[in-house]
C-alpha positions in Angstrom: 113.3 169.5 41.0 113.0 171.3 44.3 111.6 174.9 44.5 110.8 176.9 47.2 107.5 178.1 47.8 105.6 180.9 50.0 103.8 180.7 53.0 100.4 181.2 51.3 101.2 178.9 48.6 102.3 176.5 51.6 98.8 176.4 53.2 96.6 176.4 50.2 98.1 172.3 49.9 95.8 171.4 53.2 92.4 170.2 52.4 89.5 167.9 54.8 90.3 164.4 54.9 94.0 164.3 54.1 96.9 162.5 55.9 99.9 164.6 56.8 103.1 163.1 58.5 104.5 165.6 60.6 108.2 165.2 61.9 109.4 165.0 65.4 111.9 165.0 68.6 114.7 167.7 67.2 113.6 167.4 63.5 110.1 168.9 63.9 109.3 171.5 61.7 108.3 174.1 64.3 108.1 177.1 61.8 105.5 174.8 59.3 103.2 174.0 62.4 102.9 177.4 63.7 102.0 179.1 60.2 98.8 176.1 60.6 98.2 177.0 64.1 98.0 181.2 63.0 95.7 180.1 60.1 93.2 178.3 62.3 91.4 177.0 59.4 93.4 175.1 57.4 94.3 172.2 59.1 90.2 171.7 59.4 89.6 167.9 58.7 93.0 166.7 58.5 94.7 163.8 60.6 98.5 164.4 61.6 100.6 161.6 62.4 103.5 162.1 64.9 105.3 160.5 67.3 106.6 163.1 69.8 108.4 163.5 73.1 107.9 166.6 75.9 110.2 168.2 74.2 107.9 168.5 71.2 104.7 170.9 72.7 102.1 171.2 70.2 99.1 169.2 70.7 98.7 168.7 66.5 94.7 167.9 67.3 94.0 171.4 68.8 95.3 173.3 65.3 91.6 173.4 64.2 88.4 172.7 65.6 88.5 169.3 63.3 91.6 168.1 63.5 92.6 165.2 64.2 96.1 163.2 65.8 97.7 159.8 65.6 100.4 158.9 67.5 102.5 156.4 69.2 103.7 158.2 71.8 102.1 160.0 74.7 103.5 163.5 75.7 102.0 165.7 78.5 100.9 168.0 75.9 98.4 165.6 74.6 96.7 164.3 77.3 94.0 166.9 76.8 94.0 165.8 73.0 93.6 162.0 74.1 90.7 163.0 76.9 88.4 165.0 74.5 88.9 161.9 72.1 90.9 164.1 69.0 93.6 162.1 69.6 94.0 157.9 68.6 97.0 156.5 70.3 98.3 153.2 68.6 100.2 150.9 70.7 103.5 150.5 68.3 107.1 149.6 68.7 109.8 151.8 66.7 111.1 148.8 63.9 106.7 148.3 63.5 106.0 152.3 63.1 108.5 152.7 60.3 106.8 150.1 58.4 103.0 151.8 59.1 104.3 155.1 58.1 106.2 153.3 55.0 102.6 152.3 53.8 100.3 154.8 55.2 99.5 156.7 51.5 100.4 159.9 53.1 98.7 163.0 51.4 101.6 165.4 53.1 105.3 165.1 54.6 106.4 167.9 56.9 109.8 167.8 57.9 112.8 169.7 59.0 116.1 170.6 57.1 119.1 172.6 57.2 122.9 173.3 55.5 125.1 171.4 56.8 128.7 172.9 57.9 129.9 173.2 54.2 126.4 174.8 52.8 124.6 171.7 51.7 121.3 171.4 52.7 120.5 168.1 54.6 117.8 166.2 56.6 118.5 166.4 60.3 118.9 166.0 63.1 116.7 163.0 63.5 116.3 160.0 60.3 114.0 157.5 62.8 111.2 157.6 60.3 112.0 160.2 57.5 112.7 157.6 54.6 109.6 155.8 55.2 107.4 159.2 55.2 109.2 160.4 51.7 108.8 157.0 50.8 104.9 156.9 50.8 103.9 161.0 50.3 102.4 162.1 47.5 103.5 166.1 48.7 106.6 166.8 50.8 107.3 170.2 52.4 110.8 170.7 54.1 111.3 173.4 56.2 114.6 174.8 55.4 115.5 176.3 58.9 118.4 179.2 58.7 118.8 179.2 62.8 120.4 175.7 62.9 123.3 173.0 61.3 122.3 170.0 59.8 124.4 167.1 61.3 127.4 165.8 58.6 126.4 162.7 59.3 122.8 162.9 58.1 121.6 162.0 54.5 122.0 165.6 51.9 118.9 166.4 50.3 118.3 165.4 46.6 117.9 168.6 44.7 116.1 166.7 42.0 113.6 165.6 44.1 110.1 167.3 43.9 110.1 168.6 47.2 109.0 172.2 48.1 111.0 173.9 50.7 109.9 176.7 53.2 112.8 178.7 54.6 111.7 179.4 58.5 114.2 180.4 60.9 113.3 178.4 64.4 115.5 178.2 67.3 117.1 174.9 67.4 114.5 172.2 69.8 116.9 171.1 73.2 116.8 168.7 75.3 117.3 170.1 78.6 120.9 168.4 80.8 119.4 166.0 83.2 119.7 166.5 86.9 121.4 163.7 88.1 121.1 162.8 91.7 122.2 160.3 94.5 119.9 157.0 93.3 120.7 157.7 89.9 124.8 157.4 90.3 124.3 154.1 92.5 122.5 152.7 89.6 124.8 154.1 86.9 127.6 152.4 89.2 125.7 149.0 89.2 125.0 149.1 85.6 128.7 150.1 84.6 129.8 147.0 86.3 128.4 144.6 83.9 129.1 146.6 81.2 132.7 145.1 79.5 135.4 146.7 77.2 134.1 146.1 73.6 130.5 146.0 74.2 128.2 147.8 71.6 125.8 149.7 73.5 122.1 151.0 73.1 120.3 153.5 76.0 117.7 155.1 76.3 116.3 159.1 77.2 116.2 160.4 81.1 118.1 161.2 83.8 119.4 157.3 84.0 121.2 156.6 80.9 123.3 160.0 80.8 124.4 158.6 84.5 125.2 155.5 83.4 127.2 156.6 80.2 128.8 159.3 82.8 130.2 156.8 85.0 131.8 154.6 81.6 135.1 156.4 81.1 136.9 153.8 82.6 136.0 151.3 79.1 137.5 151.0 76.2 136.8 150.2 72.8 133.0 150.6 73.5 130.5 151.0 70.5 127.1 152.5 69.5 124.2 151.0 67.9 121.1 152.6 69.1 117.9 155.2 68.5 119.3 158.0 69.7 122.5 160.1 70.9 122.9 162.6 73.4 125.5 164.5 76.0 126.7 161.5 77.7 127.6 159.8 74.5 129.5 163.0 73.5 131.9 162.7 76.2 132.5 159.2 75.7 133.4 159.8 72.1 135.8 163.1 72.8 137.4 161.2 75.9 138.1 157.9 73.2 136.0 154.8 75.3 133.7 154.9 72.7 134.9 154.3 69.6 133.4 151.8 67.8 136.5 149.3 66.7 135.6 146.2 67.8 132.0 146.4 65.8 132.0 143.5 63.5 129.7 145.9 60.8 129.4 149.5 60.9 133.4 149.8 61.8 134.6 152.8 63.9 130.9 154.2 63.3 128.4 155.6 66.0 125.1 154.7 64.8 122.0 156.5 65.7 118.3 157.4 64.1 118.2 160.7 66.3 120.6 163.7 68.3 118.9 164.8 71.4 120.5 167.2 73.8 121.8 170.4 74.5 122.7 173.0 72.0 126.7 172.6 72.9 125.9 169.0 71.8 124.5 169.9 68.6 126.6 172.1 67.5 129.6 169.2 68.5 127.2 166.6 66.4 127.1 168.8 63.3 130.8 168.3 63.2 131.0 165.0 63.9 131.6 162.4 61.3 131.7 159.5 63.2 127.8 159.8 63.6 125.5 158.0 61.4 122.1 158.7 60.8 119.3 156.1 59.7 116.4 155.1 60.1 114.6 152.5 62.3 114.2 149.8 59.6 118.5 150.0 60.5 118.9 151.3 63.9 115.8 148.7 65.1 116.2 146.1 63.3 117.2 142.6 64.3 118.3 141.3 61.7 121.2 144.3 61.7 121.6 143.9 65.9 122.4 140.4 65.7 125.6 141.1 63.8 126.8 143.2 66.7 128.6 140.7 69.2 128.3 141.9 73.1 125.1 144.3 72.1 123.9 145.9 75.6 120.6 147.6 75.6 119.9 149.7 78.6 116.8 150.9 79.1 114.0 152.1 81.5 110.6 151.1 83.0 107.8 152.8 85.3 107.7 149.7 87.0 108.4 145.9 86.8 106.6 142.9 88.4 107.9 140.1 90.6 107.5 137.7 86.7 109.7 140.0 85.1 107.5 141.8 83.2 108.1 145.4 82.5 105.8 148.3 82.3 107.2 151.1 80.6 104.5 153.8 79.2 101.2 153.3 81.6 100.5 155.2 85.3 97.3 155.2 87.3 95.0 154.4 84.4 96.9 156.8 82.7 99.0 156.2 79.1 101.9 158.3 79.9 104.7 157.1 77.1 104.6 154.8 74.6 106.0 151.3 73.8 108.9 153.3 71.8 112.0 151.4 70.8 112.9 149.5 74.1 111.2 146.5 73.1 113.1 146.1 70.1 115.9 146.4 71.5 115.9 143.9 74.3 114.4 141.4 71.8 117.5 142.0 69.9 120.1 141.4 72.3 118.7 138.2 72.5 120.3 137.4 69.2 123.7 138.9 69.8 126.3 136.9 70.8 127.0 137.6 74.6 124.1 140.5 74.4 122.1 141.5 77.0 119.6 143.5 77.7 118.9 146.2 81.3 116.5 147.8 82.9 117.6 150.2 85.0 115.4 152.1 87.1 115.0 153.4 90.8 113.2 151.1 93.1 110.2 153.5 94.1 108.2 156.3 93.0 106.8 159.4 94.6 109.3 160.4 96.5 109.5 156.9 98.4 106.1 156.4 98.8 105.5 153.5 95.8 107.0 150.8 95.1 108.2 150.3 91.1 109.0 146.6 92.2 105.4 145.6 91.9 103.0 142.0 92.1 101.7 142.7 88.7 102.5 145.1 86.4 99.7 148.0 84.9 100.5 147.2 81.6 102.8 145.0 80.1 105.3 146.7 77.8 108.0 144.1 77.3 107.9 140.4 78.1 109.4 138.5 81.1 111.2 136.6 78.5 112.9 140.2 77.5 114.3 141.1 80.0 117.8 139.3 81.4 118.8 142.0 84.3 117.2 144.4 86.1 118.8 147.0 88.1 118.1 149.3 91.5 119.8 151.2 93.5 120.1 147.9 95.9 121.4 145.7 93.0 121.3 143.7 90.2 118.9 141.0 89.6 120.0 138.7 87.3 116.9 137.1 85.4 118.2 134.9 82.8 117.5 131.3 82.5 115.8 131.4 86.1 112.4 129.6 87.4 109.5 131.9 88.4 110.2 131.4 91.9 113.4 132.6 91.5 113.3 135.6 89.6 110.7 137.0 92.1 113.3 136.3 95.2 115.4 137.8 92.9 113.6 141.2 92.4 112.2 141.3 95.9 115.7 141.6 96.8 116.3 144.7 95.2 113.6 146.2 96.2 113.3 149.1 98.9 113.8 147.6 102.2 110.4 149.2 103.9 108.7 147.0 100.5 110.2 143.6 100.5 107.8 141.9 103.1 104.8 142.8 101.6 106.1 141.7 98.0 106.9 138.2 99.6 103.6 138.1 101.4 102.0 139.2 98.0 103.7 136.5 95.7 104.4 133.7 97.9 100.9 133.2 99.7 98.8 130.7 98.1 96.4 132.9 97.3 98.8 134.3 94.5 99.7 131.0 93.5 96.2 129.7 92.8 95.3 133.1 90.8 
């Protein structure tokens, strides 16, 4: 059975050596980590395993002078973490982390939960990797947090469990509205052009994908099969393009592992029963995708090279993201019928002064065999089924103007072809 505990019964579980998951995105358990950090102690010895975005802000290493921090995802607030060597970042996609976490032997769970709208408590709002923690913990502690509403469409707790629950109010974790500018609309216009009535989309988090779902309210019958929901898909639902009735599984339903966005979206999303919650062994997974005809997965990059090959997570020597979900989701497309899978991203960096159209890529994040289209503000290059010559004519073209000579110079010299 479930039973609530105190916050001194709460710390005395931590001990040197242990394994605790910790929860993330808008389903961290703010009020659990700050009753560690104000101990200062007890988190001595122990490794946390998260996989954040900037939203989340504590560095989980820097609780205690021992601690320690695995992740798969780099935030600005570890960098320091990462430098001094307390944190281990492991290159992972999102379908590959549920399993590590599924089989980690955890010593501790720490997650997030709240009543939903009709007073029944429930995980939320985020299910990416919340089964697979339970799954392998041999203690779970749920923060039971009064200042927020558990999404409807989330799983309800199981009051038989043996779970101990925390009750800690916490203001609800945002995600600031994007600013959308000039670059980002022309892309969102490109991008909405090859996106058809029917199709089943997937996007990603920035400033990019709420312009593109901004600019789709002239489509109909769109669906949702993806890792995450926020403003922009909102609108689409409440204005009726996306509804989800042309999805050959999942019928009518909006499928996502976790909400992200502003507090008028999750109060909207705790209402709304046409979102579904799971985790990413269903939101990720191939073998689910593939059953989605016309599956579009638009996504992001820091840069991509003149093979195709994208670099999502990795800036001046630096590891800045994390391979995330994109990955799986292009490689998914692949296997829908009619799919396809974007990049959408503006063609420099620095306020003009780099190019994101690049020779060769930092690091390779996805394949050149992922990707079918990638998209500018100066247009869509089409990838698919084209030679390596091709393909780089192809990008070059999109390009800034002021960079397109020294790309071709770069590629098609024969220096470049001999290397």
């Amino acid at each position: 059975m479930t039973q609530y505990i105190d916050e001194s019964e709460f710390l005395s579980l931590f001990k040197p050596g242990q394994r605790v998951y910790v929860g993330a995105y808008t389903n961290e358990p703010k009020g659990l980590i700050e009753l560690l950090a104000a101990d200062g102690e007890k988190a001595n010895g122990v490794t946390f395993i998260q996989q954040p975005l900037f939203i989340n802000q504590i560095d989980l290493s820097s609780l205690a002078p021992e601690s320690r921090m695995a992740t798969f995802f780099m935030t600005p607030a570890l960098q320091r973490g990462l430098s001094k060597g307390r944190i281990d970042y492991i290159p992972m996609q999102m379908r590959a982390v549920y399993d590590y976490i599924q089989g980690c032997s955890l010593d501790i769970v720490l997650l997030q939960v709240a009543k939903d709208i009709n007073g029944e408590i429930r995980f939320g709002p985020g299910m990416e990797f919340v089964q697979a923690a339970l799954d392998g913990a041999a203690t779970v502690v749920l923060q039971v947090n009064t200042e927020m509403t558990a999404p409807i469409g989330c799983p309800p707790l199981e009051m038989n469990a043996s779970y101990l629950l925390l009750e800690k109010a916490c203001p609800p974790i945002l995600y600031p509205k994007p600013e959308v500018k000039s670059v980002e609309l022309e892309i969102a216009k490109l991008v909405s052009s090859i996106i058809k009535d029917g199709d089943c989309l997937q996007t990603g988090v920035g400033t990019i994908p709420e312009a593109i779902l901004s600019n789709l309210t002239n489509k109909n019958d769109l669906g949702f099969h993806g890792g995450l929901v926020g403003d922009g898909t909102m609108k689409l639902i409440m204005n009726g393009n996306l509804n989800g009735k042309r999805k050959a599984i999942d019928s009518c339903k909006h499928i996502t592992g976790i909400a992200l966005g502003s507090k008028d979206f999750l109060d909207w999303v705790a209402r709304e029963r046409s979102i579904h919650f799971k985790g990413a062994n269903y939101t990720h997974e191939s073998n689910v995708i593939r059953h989605l005809d016309n599956f579009v997965s638009i996504n992001s990059a820091m840069e991509v090279d003149l093979f195709g090959q994208v670099n999502a997570e990795f800036v001046s020597g630096f590891q800045v993201s994390g391979t995330g979900g994109s990955v799986d989701f292009m490689r998914a497309a692949k296997l829908s019928k009619n799919g396809r899978s974007i990049i959408a991203m503006a063609s420099t960096a620095r306020r003009g002064k780099v190019s994101r159209i690049v020779p060769r890529v930092e690091m390779v994040t996805a394949l050149r065999t992922d990707v079918d289209m990638v998209v500018t503000e100066f247009g869509i290059a089409s990838l698919k089924n084209t030679s390596w010559n091709e393909r780089a004519k192809k990008l070059i073209e999109i390009a800034h103007p002021k960079f397109r000579d020294e790309l071709r110079g770069t590629f098609f010299s024969n220096k470049h072809r001999e290397s």
